[in-house]
N, C-alpha and C positions, 0 to 999 in steps of 0.2 A: 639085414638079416632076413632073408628070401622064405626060410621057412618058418619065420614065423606067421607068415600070413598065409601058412599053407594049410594051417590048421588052429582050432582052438583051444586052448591049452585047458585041462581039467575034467574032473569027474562029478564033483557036485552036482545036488539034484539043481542051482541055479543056473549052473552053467549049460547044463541040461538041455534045462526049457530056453535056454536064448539060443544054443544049436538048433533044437526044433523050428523055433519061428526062423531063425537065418535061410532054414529048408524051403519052409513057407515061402516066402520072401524072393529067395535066390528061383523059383518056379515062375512068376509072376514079374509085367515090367512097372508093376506098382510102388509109388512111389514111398517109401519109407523114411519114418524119424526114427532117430537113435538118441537117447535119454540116459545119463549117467555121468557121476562125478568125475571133473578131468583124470585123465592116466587109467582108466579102468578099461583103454581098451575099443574104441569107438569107431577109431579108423581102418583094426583090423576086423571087426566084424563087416565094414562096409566092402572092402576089402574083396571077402571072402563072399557076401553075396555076388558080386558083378564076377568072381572067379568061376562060380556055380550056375549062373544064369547064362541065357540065351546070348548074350552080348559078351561074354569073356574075350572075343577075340579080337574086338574094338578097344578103344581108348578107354581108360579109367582117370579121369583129370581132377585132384583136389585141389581145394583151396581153402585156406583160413579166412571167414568174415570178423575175425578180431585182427588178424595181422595184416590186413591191408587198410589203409588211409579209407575213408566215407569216400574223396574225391575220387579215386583211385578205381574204386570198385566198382563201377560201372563199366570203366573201359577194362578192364582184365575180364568181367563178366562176356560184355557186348563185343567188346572189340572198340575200334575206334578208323577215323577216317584220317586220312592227309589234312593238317592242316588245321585239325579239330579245336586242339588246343599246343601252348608252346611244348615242343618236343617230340611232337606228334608229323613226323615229318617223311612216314608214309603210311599206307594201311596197315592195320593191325588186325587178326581175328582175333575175337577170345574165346574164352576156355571154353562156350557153349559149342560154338562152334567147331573147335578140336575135338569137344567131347559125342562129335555126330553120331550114331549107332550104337553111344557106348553109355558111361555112366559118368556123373557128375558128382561127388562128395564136398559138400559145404558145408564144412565144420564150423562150429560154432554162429549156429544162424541166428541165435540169439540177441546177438551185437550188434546186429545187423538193423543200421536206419531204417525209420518210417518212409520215407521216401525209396529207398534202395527196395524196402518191402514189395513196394509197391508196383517198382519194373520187376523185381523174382514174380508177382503172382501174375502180371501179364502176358512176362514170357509162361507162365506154366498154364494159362488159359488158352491162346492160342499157340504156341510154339514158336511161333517169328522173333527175329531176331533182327534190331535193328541198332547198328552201332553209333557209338558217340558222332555227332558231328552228320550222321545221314540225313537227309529228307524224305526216306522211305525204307520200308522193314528191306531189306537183303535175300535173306531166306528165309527156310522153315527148317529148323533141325529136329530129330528125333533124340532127346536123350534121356536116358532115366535120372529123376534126384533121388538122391542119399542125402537128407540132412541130420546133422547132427547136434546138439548141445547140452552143457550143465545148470543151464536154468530151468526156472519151472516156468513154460509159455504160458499157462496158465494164468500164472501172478502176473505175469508179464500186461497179457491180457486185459486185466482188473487194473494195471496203472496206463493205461492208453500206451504202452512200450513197445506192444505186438499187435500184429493186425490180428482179429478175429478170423476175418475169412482165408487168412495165408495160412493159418495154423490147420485149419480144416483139410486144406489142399493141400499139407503135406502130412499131417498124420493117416494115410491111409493104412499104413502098419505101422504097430509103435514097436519098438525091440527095446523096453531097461534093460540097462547092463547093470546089475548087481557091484556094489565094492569089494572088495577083495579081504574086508573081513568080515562081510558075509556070505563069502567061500572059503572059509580058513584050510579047508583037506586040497583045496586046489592049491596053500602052496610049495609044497613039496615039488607039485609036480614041475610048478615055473622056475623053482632054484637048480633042478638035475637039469630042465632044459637050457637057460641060460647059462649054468657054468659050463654044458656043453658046448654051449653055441659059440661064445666066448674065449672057450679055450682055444678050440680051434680057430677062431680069426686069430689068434694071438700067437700061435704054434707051440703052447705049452701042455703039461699035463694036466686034465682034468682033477682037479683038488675034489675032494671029500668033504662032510659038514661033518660032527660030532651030533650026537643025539640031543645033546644042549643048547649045541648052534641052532640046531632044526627048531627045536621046541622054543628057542629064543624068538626066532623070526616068526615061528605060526601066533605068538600070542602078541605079537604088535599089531598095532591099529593100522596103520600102515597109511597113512592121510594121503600120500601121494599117489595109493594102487599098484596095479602093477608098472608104472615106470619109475615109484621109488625103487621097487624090489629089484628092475634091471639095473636102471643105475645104480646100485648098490652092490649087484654081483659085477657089473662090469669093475668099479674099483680093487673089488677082490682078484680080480685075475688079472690087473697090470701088476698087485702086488706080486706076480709070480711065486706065490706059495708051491713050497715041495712038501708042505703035511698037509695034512686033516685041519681046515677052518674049525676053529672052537670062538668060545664068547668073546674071547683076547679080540679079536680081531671083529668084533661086533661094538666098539665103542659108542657108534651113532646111533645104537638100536636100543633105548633103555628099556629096562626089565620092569615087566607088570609085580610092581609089592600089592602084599594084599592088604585092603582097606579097612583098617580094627577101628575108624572112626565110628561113631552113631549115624546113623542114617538123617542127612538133613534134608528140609525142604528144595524141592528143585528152585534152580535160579533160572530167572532169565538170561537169555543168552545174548549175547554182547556182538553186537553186528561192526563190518568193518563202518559204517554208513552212520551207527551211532557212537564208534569211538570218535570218528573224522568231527560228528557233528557235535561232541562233547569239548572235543580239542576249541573249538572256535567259540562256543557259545559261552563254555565256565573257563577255559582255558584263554581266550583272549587273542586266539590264533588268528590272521586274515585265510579268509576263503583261497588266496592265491598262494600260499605256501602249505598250508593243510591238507585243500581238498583237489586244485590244478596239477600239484605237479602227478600226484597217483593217478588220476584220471587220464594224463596225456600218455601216461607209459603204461597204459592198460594193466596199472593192478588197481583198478577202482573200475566197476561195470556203470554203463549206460543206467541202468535197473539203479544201483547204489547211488548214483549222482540224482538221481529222479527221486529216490527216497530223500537224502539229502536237503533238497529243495521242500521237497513234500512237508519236511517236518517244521522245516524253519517258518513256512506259508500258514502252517496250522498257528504258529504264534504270534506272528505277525496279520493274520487273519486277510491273506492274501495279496498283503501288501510290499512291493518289489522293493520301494524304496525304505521302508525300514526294514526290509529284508538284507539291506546292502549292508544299511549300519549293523545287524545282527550279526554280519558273517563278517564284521570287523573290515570292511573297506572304505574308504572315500568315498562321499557322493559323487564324486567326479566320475565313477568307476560303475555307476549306474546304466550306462550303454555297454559299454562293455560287456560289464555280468550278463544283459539278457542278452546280447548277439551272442558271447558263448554257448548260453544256454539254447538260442535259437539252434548254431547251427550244429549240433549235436541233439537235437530233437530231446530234449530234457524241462525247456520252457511248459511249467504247470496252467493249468488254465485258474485262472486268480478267482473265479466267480465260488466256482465250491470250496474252497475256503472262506468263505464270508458268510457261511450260515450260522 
């Protein structure tokens, strides 16, 4: 969908102020973070500066630092030599390198290893570029970053998860992207666009919403942003509707009832990090079916496996081996657990826990 990244969809005053700074931004070949809950829109903002800047007519090369393997990402970054490692069985550049003159979008830098941190802030100190398997930097490129992510670097920060000085060196402009239902008048505007958009890839008529429909969709929360709200209008228009969408056809969207309870105290909120770690501790669950398999399929964060550990360390008072028996494994499984933990940069340092 070409023209969605031709422009930014909305009128609210926050959509506003993230046009303004994108202006900012798109002037300058300064390096920029983009901050905001996944599906709200990240890669089209980055998108849209490198369109408006001085470099639009060079390469704009993305990449996910959550979807590629730790091992992996260095050679898709660097590049890689003949011979470097198995499979490697000629030169490769990487994406820095494609990305020469142009711009680089590295979503989700957040995931991104203490080690891997560490070759991104050296490429961004001097520029060189030196691939897997060389003896010497190659070149020098010139490319702008774009990073982006849903965590807070900050926290990151405070758990030894993120460097300090990488965060410095890439927030030169920060851009939050607002959620989408703290723009609720912008989504009128993303449901006429996408069922346009839609229709026409589809070669049908553009359907209608009902004022109910409408008012349905503005008062949901919309957890997933706007790529719940596309993939939601895409489904509606395979259904090849020839009337006016109404609520019928909104089954997956439940209706805001109003709340005649008494007003209770706020609860704490219930993290994925302390159900996992509730599952093993009262639950009786081992660490390797509880807490490994979400971790390998990335819906458990670096950040959440680091809390994980964090909190079992506070009970155990920073002790690994009856930290095994806590997380319900074999002592036999005591190498293991911390090479895991090694080679995903998650191993806590035992000493502050013992105070």
């Amino acid at each position: 969908m070409k023209e969605q990244y031709e422009q930014l969809i909305g009128s609210s005053a926050a959509i506003r102020a993230v046009r303004e700074e994108l202006q900012y931004a798109a002037r300058s070949n300064a390096k920029v973070l983009l901050t905001g809950e996944s599906g709200v829109g990240k890669d089209v903002v980055a998108r849209l500066i490198h369109s408006h800047s001085g470099r639009a007519a060079a390469a704009f090369v993305t990449m996910n630092c959550a979807g590629v393997p730790d091992t992996l990402l260095e050679s898709e970054l660097f590049g890689h030599m003949r011979g470097s490692f198995t499979g490697a069985y000629q030169d490769r550049r990487g994406l820095l390198e494609t990305a020469h003159c142009g711009t680089i979008f590295m979503d989700e830098v957040g995931e991104m290893s203490l080690r891997m941190q560490a070759l991104l802030l050296r490429f961004l100190e001097t520029g060189e570029i030196q691939r897997v398997g060389a003896e010497r930097n190659i070149m020098q490129v010139d490319v702008r970053v774009i990073c982006a992510t849903n965590r807070n670097l900050v926290d990151l920060i405070a758990l030894r998860a993120f460097r300090e000085d990488l965060y410095y060196r890439l927030n030169v402009i920060h851009i939050p992207i607002p959620p989408l239902r703290e723009r609720r008048e912008d989504i009128p505007l993303f449901l006429r666009h996408f069922l346009r958009s839609y229709s026409e890839q589809q070669g049908t008529p553009c359907p209608d919403l009902t004022p109910e429909a409408i008012s349905r969709l503005v008062e949901y929360e919309w957890p997933g942003n706007v790529r719940e709200l596309q993939n939601l209008v895409h489904r509606l228009i395979t259904r090849r509707l020839t009337r006016a969408i109404t609520t019928q056809d909104l089954v997956s969207i439940p209706r805001r009832e109003p709340d005649t309870r008494p007003a209770a105290p706020p609860a704490a909120t219930t993290t994925a990090a302390d159900s996992l770690f509730s599952r093993m501790v009262e639950g009786g669950e081992s660490f390797w079916t509880a807490v490994y398999p979400s971790f390998m399929v990335r819906d458990l964060s670096r950040h959440d496996l680091q809390q994980i550990v964090g909190k079992g360390l506070q009970e155990t008072r920073g002790n690994y081996r009856l930290l095994v028996q806590r997380f319900n494994m074999p002592p036999h499984d005591y190498k293991r657990f911390l090479n895991f933990l090694r080679k995903h940069d998650c191993q806590m340092p035992f000493r502050r826990f013992r105070a």
